[in-house]
N, CA, C and O atoms as a printed pandas DataFrame, in Angstrom:
     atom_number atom_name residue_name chain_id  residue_number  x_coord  y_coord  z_coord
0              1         N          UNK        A               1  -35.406  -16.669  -30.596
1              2        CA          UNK        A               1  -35.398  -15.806  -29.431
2              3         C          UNK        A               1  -34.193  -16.142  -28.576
3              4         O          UNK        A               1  -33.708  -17.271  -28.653
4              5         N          UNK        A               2  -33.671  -15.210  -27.750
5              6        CA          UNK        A               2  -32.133  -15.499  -27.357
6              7         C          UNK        A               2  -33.002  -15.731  -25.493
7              8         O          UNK        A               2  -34.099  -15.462  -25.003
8              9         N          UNK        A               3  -31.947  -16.249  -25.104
9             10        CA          UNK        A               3  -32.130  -16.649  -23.638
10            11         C          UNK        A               3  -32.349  -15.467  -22.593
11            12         O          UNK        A               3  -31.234  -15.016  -22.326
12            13         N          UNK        A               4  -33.122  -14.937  -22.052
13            14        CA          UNK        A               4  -33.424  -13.826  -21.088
14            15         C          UNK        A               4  -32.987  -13.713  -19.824
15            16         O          UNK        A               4  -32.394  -12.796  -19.254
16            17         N          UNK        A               5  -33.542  -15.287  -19.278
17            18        CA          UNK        A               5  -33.511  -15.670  -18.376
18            19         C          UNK        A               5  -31.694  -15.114  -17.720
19            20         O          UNK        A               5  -31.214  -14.612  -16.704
20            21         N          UNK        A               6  -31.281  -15.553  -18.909
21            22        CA          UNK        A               6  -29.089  -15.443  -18.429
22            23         C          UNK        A               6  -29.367  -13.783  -18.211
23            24         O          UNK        A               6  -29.503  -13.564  -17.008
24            25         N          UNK        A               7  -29.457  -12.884  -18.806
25            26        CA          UNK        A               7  -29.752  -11.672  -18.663
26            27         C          UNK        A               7  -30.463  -11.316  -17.496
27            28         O          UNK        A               7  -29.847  -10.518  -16.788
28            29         N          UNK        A               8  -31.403  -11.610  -17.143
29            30        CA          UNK        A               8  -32.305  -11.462  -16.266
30            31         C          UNK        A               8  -31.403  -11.855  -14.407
31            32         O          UNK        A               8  -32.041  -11.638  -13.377
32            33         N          UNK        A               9  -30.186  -12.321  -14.367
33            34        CA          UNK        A               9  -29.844  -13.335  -13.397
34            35         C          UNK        A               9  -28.375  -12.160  -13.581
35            36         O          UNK        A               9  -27.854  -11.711  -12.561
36            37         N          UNK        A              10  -27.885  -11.804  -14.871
37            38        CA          UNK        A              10  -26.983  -10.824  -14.901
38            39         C          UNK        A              10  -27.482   -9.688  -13.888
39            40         O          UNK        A              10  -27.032   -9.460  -12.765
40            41         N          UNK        A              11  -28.411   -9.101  -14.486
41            42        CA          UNK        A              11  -28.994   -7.952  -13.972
42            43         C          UNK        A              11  -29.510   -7.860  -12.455
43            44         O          UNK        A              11  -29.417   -6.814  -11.813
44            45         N          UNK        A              12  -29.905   -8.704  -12.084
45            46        CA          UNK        A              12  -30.235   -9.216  -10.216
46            47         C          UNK        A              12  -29.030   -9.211   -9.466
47            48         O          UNK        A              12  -28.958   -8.763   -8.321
48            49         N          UNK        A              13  -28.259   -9.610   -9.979
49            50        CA          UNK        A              13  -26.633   -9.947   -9.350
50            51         C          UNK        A              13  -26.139   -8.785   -9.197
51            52         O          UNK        A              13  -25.674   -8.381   -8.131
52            53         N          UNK        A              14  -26.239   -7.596  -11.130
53            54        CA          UNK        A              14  -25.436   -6.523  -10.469
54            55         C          UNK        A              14  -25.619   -5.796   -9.168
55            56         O          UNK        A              14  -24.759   -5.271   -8.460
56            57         N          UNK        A              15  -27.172   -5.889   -8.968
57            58        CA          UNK        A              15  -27.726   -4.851   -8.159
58            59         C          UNK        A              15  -26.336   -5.187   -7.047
59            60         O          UNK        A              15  -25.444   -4.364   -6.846
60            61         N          UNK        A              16  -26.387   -6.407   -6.480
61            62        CA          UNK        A              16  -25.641   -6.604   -5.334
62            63         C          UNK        A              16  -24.057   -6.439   -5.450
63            64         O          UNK        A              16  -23.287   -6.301   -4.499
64            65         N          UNK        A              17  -23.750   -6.478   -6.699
65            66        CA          UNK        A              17  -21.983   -6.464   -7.190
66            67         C          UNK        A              17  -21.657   -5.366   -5.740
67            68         O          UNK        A              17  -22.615   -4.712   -5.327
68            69         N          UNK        A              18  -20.389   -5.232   -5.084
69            70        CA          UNK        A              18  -20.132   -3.502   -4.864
70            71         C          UNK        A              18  -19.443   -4.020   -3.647
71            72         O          UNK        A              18  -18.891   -5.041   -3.235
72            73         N          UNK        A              19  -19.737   -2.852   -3.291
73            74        CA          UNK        A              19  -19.278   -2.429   -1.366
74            75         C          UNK        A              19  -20.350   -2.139   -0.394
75            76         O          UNK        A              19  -21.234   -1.283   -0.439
76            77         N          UNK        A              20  -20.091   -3.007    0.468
77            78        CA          UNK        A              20  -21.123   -2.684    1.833
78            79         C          UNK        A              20  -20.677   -2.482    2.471
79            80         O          UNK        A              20  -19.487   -2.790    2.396
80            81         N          UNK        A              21  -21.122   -1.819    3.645
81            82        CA          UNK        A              21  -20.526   -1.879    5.024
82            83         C          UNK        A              21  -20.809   -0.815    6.097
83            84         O          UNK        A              21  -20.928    0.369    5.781
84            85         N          UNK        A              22  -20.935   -1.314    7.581
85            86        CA          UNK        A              22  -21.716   -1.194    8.606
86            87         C          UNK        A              22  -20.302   -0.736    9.295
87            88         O          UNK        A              22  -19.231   -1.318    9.127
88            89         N          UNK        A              23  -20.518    0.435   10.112
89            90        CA          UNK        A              23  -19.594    0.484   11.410
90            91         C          UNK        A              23  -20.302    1.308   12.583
91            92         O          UNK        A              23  -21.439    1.742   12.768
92            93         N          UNK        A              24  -19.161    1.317   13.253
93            94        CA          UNK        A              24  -20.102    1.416   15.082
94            95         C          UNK        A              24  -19.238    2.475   15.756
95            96         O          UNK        A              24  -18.422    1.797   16.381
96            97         N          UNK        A              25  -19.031    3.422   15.922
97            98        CA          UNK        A              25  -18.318    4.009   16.613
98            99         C          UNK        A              25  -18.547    4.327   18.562
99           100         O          UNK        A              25  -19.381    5.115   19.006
100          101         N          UNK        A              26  -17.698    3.591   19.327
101          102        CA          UNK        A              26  -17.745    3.795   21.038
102          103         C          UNK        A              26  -16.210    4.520   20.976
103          104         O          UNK        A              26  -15.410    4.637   20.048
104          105         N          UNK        A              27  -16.176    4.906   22.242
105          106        CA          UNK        A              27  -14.957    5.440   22.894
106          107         C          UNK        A              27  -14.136    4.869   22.694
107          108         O          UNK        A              27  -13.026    5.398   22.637
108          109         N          UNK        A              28  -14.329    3.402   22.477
109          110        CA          UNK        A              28  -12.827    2.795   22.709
110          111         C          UNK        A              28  -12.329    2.167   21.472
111          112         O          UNK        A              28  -11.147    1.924   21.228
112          113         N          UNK        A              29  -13.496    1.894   20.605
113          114        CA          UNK        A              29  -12.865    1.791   19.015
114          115         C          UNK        A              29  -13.837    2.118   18.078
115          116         O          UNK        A              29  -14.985    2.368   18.447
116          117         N          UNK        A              30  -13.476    2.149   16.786
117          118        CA          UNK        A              30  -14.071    2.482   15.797
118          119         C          UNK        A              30  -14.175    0.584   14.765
119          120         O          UNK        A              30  -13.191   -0.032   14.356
120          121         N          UNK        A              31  -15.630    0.144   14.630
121          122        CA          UNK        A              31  -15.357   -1.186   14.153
122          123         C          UNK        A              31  -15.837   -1.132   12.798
123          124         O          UNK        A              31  -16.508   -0.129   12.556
124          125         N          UNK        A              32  -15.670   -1.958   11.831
125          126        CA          UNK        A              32  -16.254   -1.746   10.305
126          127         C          UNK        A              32  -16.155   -3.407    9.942
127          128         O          UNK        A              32  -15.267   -4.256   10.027
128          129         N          UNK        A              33  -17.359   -3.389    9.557
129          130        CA          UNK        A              33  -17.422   -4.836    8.851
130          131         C          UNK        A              33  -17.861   -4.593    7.463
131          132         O          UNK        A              33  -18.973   -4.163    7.153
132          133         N          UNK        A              34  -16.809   -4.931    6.566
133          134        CA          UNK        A              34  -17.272   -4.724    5.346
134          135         C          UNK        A              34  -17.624   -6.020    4.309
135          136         O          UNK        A              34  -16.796   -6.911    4.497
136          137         N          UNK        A              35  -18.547   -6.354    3.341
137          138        CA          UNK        A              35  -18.390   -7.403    2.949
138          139         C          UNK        A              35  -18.352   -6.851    1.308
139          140         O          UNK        A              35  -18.785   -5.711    1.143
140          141         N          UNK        A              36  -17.892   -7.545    0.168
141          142        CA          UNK        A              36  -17.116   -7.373   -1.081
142          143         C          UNK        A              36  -18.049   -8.302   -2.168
143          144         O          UNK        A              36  -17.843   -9.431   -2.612
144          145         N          UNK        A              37  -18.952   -7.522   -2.359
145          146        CA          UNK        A              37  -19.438   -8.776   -3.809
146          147         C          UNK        A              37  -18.858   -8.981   -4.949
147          148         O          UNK        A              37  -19.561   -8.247   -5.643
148          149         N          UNK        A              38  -17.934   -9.530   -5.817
149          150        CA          UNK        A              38  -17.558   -9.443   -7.185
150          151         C          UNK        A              38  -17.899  -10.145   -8.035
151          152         O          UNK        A              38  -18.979  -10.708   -7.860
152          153         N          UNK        A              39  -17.321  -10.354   -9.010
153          154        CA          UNK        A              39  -17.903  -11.455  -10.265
154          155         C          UNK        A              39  -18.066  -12.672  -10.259
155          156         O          UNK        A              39  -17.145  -13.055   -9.537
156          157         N          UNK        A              40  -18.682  -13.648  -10.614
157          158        CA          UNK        A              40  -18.526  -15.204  -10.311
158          159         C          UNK        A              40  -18.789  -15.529   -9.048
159          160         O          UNK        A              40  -18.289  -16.588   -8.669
160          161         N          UNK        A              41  -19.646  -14.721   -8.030
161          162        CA          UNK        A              41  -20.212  -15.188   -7.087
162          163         C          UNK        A              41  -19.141  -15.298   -6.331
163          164         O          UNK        A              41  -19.123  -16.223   -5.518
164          165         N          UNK        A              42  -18.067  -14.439   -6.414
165          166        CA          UNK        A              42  -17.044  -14.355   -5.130
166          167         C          UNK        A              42  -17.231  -13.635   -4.237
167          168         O          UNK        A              42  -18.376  -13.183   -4.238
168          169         N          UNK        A              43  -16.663  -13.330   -3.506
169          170        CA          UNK        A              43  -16.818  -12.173   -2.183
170          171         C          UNK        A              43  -15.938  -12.247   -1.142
171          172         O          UNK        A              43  -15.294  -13.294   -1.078
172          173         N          UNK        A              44  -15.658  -11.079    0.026
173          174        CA          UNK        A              44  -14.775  -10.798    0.360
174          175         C          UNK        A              44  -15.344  -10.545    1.834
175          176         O          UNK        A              44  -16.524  -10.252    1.642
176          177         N          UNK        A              45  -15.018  -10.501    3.634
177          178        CA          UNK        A              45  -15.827  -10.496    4.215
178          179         C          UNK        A              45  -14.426   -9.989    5.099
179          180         O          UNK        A              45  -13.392  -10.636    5.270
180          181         N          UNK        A              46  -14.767   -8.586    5.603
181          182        CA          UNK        A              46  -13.428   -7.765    6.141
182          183         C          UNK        A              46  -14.269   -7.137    7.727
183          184         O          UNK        A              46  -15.384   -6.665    7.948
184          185         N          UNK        A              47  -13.123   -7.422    8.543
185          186        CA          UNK        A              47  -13.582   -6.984    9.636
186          187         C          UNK        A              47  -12.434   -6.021   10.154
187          188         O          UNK        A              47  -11.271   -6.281    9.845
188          189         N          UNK        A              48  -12.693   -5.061   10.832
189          190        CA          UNK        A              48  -11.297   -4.061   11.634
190          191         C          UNK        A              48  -11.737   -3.310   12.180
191          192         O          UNK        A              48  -12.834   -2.756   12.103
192          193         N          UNK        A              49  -10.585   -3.161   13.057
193          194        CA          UNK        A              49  -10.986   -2.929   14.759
194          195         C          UNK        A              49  -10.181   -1.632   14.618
195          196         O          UNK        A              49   -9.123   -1.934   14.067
196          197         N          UNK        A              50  -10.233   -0.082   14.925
197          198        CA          UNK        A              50   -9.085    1.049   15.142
198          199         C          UNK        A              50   -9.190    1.652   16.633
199          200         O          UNK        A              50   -9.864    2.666   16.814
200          201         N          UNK        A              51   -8.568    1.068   17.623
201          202        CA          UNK        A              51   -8.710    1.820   18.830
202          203         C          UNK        A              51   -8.225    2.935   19.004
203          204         O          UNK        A              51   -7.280    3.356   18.338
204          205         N          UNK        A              52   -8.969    3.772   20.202
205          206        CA          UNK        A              52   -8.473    5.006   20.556
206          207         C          UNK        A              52   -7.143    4.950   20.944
207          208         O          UNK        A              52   -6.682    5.935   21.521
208          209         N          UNK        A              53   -6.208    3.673   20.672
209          210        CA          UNK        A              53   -4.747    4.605   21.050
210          211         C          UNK        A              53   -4.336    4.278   19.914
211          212         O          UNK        A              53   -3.115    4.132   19.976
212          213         N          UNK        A              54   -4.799    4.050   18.712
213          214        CA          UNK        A              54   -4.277    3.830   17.110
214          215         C          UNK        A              54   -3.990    2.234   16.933
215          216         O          UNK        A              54   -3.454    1.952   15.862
216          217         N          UNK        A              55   -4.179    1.479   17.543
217          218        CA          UNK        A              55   -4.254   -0.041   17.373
218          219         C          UNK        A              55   -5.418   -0.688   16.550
219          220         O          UNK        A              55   -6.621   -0.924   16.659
220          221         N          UNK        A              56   -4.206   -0.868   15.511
221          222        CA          UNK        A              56   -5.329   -1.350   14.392
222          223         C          UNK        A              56   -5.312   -2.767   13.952
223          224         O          UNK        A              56   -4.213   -3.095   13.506
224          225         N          UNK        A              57   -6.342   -3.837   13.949
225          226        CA          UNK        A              57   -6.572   -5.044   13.844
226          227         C          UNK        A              57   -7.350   -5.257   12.702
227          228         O          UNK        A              57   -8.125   -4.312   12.554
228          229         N          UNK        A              58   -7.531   -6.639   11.297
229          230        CA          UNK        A              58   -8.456   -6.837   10.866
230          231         C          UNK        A              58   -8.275   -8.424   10.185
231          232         O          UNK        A              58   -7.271   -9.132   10.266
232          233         N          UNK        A              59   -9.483   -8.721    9.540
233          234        CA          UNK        A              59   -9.369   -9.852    8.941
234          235         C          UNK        A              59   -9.824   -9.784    7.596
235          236         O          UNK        A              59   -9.866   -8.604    7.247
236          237         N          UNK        A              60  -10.105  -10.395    6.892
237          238        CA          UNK        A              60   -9.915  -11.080    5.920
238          239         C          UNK        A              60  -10.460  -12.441    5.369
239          240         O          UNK        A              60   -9.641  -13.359    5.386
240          241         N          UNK        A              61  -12.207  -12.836    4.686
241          242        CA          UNK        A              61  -11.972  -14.288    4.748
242          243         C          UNK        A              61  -12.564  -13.848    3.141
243          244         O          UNK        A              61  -13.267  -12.847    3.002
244          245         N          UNK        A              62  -12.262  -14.540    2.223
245          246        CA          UNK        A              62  -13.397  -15.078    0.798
246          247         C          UNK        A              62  -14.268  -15.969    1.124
247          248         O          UNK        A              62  -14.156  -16.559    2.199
248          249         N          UNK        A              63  -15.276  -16.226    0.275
249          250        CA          UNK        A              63  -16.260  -16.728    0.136
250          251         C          UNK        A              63  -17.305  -16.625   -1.328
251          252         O          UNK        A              63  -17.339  -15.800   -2.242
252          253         N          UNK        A              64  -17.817  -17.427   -1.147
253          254        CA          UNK        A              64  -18.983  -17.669   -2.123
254          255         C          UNK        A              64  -20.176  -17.035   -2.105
255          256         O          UNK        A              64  -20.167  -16.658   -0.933
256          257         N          UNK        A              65  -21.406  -16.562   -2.646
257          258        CA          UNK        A              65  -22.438  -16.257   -2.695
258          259         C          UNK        A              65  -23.711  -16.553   -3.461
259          260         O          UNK        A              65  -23.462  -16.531   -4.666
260          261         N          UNK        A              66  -24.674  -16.757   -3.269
261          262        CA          UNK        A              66  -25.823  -17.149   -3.737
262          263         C          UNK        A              66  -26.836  -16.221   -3.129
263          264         O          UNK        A              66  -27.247  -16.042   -1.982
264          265         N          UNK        A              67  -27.188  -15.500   -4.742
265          266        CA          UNK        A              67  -28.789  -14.328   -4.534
266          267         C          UNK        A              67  -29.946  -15.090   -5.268
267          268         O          UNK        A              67  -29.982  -15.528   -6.418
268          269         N          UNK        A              68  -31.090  -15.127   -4.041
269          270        CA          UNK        A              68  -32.330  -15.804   -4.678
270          271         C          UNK        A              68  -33.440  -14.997   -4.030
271          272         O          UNK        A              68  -34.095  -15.112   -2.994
272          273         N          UNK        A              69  -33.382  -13.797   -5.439
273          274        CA          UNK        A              69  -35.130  -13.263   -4.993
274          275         C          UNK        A              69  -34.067  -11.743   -4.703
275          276         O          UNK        A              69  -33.415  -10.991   -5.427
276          277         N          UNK        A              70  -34.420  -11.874   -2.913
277          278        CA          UNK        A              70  -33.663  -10.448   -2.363
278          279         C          UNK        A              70  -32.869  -11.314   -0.894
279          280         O          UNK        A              70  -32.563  -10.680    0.115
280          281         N          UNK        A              71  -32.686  -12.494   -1.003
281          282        CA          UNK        A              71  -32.082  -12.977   -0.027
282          283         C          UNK        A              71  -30.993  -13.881   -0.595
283          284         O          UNK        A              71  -31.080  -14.793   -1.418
284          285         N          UNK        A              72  -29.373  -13.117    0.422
285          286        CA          UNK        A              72  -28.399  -13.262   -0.303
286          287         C          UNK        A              72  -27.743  -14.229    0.911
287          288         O          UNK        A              72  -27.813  -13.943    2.107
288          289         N          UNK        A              73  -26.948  -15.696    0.243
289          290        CA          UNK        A              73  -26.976  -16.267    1.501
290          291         C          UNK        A              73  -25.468  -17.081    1.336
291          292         O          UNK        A              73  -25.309  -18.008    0.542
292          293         N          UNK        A              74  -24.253  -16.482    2.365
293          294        CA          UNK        A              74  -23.056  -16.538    2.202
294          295         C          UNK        A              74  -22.340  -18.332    2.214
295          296         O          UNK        A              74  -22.553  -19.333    2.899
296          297         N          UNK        A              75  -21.740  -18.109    1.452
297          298        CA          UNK        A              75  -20.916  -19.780    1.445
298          299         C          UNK        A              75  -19.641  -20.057    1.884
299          300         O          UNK        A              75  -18.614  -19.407    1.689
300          301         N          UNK        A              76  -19.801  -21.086    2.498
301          302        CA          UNK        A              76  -17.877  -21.386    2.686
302          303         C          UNK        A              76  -17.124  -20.654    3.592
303          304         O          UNK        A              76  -15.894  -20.601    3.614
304          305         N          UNK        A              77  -18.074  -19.961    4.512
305          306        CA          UNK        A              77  -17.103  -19.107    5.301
306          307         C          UNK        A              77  -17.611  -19.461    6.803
307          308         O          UNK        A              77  -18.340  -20.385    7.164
308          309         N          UNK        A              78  -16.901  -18.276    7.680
309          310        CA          UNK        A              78  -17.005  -18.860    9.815
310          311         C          UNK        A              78  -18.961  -18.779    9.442
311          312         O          UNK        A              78  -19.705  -19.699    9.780
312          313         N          UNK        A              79  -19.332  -17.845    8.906
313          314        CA          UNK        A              79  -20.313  -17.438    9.017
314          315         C          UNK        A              79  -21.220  -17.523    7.799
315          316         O          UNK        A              79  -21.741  -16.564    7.231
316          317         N          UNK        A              80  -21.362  -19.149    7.396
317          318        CA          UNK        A              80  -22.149  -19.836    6.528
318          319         C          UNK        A              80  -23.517  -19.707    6.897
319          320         O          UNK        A              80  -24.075  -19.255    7.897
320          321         N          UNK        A              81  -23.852  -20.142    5.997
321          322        CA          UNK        A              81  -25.777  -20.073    6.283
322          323         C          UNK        A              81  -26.057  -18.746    6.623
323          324         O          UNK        A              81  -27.241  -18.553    6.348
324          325         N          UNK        A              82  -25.644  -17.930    6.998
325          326        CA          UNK        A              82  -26.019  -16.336    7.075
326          327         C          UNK        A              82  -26.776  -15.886    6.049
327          328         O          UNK        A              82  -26.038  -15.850    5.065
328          329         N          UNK        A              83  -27.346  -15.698    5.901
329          330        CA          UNK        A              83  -28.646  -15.237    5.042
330          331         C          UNK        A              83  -28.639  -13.620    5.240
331          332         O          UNK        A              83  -29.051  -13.163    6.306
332          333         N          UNK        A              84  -28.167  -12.751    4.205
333          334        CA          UNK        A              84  -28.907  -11.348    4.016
334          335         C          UNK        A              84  -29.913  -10.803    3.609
335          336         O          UNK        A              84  -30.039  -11.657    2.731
336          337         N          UNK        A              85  -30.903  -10.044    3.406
337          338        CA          UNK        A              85  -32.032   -9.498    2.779
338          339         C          UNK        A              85  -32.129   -8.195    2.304
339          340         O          UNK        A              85  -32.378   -7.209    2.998
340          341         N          UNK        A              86  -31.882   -8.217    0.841
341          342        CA          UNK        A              86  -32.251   -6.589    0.170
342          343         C          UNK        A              86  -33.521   -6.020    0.974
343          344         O          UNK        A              86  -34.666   -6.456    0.853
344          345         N          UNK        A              87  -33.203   -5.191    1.639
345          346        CA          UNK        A              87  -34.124   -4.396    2.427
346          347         C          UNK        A              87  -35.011   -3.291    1.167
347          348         O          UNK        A              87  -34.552   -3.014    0.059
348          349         N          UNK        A              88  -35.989   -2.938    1.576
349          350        CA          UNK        A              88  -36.934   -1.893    0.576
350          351         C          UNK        A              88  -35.814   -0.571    0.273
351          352         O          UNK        A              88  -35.622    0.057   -0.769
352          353         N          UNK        A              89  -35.197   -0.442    1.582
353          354        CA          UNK        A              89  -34.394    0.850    1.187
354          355         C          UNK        A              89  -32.897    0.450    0.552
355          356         O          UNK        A              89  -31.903    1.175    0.611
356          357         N          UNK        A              90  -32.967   -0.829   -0.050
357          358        CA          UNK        A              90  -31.593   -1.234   -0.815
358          359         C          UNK        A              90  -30.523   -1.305    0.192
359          360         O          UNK        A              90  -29.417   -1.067   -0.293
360          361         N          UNK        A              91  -30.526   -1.574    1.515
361          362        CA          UNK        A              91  -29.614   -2.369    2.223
362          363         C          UNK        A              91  -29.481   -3.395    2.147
363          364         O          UNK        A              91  -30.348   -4.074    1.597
364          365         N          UNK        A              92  -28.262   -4.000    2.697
365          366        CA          UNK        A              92  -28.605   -5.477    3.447
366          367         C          UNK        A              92  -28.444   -5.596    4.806
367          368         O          UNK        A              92  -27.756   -5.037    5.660
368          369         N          UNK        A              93  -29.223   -6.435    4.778
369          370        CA          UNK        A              93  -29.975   -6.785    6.552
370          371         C          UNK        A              93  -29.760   -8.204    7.306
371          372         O          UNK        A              93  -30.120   -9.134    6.584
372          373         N          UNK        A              94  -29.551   -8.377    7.840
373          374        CA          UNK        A              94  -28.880   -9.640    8.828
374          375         C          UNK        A              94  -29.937   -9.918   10.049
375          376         O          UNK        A              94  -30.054   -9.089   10.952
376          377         N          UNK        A              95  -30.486  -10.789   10.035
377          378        CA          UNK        A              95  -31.280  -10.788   11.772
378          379         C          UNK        A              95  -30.549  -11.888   11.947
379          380         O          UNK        A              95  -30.245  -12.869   11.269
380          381         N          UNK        A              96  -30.348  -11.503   12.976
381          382        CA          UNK        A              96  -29.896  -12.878   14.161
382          383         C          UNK        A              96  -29.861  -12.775   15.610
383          384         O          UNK        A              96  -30.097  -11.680   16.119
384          385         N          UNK        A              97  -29.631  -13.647   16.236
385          386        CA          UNK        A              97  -29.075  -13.497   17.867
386          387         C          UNK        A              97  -28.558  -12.425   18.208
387          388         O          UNK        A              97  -28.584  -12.011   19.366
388          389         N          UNK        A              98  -28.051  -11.869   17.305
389          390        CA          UNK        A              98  -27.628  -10.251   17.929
390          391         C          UNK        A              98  -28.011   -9.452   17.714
391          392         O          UNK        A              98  -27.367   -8.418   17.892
392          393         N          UNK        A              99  -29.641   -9.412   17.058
393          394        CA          UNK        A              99  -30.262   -8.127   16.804
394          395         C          UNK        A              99  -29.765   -8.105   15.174
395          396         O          UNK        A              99  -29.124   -8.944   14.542
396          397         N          UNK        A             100  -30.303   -6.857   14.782
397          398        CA          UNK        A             100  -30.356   -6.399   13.118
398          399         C          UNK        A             100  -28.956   -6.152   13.123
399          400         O          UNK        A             100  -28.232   -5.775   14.044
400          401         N          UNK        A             101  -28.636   -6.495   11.660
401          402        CA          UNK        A             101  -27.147   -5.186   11.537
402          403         C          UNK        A             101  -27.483   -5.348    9.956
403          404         O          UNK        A             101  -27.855   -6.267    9.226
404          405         N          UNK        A             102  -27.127   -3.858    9.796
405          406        CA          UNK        A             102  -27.449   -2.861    8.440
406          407         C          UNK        A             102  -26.504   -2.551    7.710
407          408         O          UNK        A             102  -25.787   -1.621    8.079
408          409         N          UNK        A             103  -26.210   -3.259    6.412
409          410        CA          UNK        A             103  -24.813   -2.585    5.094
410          411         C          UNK        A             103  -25.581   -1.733    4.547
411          412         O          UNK        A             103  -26.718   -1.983    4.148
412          413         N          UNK        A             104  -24.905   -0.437    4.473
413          414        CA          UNK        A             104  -25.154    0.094    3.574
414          415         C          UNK        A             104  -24.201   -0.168    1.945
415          416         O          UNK        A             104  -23.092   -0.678    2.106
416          417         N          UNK        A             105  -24.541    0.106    0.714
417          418        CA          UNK        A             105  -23.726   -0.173    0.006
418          419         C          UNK        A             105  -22.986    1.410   -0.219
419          420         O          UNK        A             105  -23.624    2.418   -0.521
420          421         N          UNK        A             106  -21.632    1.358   -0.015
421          422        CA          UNK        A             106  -20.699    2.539    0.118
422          423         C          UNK        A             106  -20.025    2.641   -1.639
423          424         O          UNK        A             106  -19.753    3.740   -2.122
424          425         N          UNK        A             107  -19.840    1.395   -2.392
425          426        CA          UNK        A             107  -19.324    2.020   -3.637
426          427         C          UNK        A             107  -19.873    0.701   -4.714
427          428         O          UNK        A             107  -20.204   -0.402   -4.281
428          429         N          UNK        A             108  -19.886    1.111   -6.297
429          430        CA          UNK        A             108  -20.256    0.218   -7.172
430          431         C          UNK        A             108  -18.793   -0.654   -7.678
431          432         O          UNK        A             108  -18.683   -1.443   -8.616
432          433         N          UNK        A             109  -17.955   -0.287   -6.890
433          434        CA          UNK        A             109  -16.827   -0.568   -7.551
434          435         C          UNK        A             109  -15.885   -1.368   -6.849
435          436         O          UNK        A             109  -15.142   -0.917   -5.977
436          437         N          UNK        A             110  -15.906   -2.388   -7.169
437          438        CA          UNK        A             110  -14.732   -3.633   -6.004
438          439         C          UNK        A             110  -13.917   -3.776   -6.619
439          440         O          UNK        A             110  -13.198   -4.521   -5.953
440          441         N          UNK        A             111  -13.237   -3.504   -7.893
441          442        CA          UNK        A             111  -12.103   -3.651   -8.281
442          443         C          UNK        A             111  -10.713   -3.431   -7.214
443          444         O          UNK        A             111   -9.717   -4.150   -7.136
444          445         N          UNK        A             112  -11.039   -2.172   -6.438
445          446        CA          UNK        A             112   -9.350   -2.172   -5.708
446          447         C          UNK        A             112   -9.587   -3.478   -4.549
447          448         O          UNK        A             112   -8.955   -3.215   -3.526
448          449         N          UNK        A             113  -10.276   -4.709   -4.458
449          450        CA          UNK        A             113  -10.722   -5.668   -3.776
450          451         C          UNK        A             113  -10.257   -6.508   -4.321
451          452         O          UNK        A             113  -10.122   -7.431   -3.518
452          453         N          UNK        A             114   -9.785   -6.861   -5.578
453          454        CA          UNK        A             114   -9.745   -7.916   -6.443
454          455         C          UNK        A             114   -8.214   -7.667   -7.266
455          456         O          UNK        A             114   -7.846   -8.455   -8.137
């Protein structure tokens, strides 16, 4: 019998492979936090700012990842120990000190990321 388990850990992971990302639109900017799952438990964690007079700001950090169950919990970065949760409706979900914030996943495809 061949090993499942490796399969089984493939298949959990893809769900999360992709593109997420949350933005906020006020008067005075448009914000997007996107985060980047790819292969080997890498990832990508993008923030940018576009103000109403076209001033555009962003960042940039990598990181690590670890999925156990439906809680996905970031490594090596400002914002370690952060813990996400596959929500029922296939988001991810963040509670913290600042209230909820919601990724949606926007594409299956992180290649132009990598």
């Amino acid at each position: 019998m061949s090993c499942s388990s490796d399969n089984d850990d493939n298949d959990k992971d893809s769900i999360l492979l992709g593109v997420w990302q949350t933005s906020e639109v006020t008067t005075e900017a448009t914000t997007a936090f996107t985060l980047v799952f790819g292969d080997n438990n890498t990832g990508l964690s993008i923030y940018a700012i576009e103000t109403n007079t076209g001033e555009e700001t962003s960042s940039l950090e990598p990181f690590n990842w670890e999925l156990n169950g439906k809680v996905v919990t970031l490594l090596d970065t400002d914002v370690s120990g952060n813990s996400y949760e596959i929500n029922d409706d296939g988001q991810l979900e963040l509670t913290g000190s600042a209230g909820v914030v919601v990724l949606d996943k926007i594409s299956n495809d992180y290649s132009d990321y990598y």
